[in-house]
C-alpha positions in Angstrom: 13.1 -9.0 -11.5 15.5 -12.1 -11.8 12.0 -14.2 -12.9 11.3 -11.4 -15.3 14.7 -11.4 -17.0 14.4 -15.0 -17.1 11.0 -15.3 -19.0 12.3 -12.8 -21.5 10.3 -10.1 -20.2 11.9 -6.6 -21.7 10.6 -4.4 -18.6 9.1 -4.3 -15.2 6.7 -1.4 -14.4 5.0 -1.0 -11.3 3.1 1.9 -8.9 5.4 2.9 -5.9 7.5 5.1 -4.2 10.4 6.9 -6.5 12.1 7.0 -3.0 12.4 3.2 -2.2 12.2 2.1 -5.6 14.9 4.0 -7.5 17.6 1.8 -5.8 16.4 -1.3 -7.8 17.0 0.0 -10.9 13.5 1.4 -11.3 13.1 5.2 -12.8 9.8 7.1 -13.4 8.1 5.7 -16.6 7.8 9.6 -18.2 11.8 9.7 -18.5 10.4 7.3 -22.3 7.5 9.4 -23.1 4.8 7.4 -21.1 2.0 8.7 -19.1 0.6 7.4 -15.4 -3.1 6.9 -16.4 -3.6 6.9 -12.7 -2.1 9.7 -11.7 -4.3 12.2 -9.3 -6.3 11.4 -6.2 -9.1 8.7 -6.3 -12.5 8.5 -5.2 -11.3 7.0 -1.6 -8.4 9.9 -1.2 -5.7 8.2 -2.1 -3.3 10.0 -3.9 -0.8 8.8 -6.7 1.7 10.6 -8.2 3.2 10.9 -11.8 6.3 9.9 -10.8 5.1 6.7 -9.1 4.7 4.7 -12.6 7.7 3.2 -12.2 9.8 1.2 -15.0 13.3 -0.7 -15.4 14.1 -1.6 -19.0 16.3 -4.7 -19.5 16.5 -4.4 -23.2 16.4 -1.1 -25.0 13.6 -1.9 -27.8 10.2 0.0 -28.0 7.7 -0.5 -25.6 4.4 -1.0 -27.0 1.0 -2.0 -25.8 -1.1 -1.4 -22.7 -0.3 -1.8 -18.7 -3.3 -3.1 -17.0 -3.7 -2.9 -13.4 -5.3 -5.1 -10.9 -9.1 -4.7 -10.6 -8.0 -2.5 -6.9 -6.7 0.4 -8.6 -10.0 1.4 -10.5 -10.5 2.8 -13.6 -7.5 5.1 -15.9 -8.9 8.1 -16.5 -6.8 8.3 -19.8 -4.8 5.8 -21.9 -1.2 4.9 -21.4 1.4 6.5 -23.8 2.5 9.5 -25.4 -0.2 12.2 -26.5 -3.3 9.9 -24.7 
């Protein structure tokens, strides 16, 4: 995150557990409005929950554009954002 704030990056978002994550700094990306385009279980099981698109904001200005995901995590099934 120090490499983030450095670079003038304005957030961090990732996929993981509320649970081990929260005590970064991280909270679940639908407290601003946004979506987990991979939330529900995939084609090999594997089950991700709304909660798990995880965010921490360093600057408080609006947060536009799209996430995109490594190649392993498939396909959204909807866009990122409010109302997709």
């Amino acid at each position: 995150m120090e490499e983030a704030r450095t670079r003038g990056e304005v957030a961090v978002i990732l996929l993981g557990s509320p649970v081990f994550y929260q005590r970064f700094g991280f909270a679940p990306a639908s407290v601003l409005g946004l979506r987990n385009p991979y939330a529900g279980v995939l084609p090999n099981g594997f089950e991700i929950a709304e909660e798990d698109f995880m965010l921490v904001v360093f600057e408080e200005v609006p947060l536009v554009g799209h996430v995109r995901w490594h190649p392993a995590f498939g396909e959204p099934v909807e866009g990122l954002g409010p109302g997709a």
